[in-house]
N, C-alpha and C positions, 0 to 999 in steps of 0.2 A: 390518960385522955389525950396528947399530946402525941401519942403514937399513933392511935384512933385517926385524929384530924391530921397528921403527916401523910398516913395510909392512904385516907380516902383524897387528899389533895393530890398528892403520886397517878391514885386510880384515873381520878377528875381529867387529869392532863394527859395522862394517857390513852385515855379516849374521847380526847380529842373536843372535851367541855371547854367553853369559851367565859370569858367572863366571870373568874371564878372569885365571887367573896364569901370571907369569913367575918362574919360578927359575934364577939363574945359577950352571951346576952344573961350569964351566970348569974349576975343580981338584979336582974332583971325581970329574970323570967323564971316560972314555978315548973315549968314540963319540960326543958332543955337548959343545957349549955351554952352552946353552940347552933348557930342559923348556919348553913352554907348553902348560898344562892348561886348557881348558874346557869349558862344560856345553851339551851341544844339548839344544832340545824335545823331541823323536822322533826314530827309525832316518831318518826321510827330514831331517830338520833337520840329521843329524850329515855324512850324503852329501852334502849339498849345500853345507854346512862346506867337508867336506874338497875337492869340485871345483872350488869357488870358490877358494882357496885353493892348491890346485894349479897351474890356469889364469892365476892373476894371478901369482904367486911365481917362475913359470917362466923369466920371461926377466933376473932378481934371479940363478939359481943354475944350475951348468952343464947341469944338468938335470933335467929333468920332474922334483918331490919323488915317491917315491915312497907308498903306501899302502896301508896292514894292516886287515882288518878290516871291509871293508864291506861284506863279505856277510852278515854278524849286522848291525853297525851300532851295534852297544853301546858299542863303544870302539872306536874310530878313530885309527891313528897313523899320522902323515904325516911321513914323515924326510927334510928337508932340509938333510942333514948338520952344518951348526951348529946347527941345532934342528930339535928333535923336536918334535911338535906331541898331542898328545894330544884327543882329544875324546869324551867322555863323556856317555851317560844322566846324569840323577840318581841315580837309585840305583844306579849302577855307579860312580858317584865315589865316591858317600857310602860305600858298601862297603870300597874299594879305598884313598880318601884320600891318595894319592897326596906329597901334599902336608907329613903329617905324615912322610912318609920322610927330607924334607930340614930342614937348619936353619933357621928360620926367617931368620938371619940373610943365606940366600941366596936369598929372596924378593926380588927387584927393583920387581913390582907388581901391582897386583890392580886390577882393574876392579868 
């Protein structure tokens, strides 16, 4: 799992995703691990997020992550099963803050 979430944190920053947290939501939560929220430029920054993302992650998990969302492109989630991957406008995070939903003490990391 820990490779998983290195991998896609590497992917996150190398292209060039802003704002990148990790919350670990393991007892938490019945459908995920792991949340990891960040912020894209544009509707085409966040597509391009999520194929990258998609494309490298793929051969990590049994298959293809799937993906919500990208016909608006507002918010983008990409579910590979232990984590969920979120990617957001600015002003669709700042709206939604996704982040204050959880403990703060299950914040793992922020870029």
């Amino acid at each position: 799992m820990n490779n998983l979430l290195s991998e896609l944190n590497k992917i996150l920053e190398n292209i060039k995703a802003q704002d990148i947290t990790i919350i670990n939501v393991k007892k938490m939560s019945s459908f995920t691990d792991y949340l990891v929220i960040c912020t894209s430029r544009s509707k085409r920054h966040g597509r391009s997020i999520s194929e990258h993302v998609r494309q490298n992650i793929k051969h990590m998990v049994d298959k293809k992550p799937n993906a919500q969302g990208l016909k608006a492109s507002e918010w983008i989630i990409v579910d590979m099963n232990f984590i969920v991957l979120h990617i957001m406008l600015p002003e669709i995070r700042e709206f939604y803050q996704l982040e204050k939903l959880w403990d703060k003490d299950l914040i793992v990391s922020t870029n």
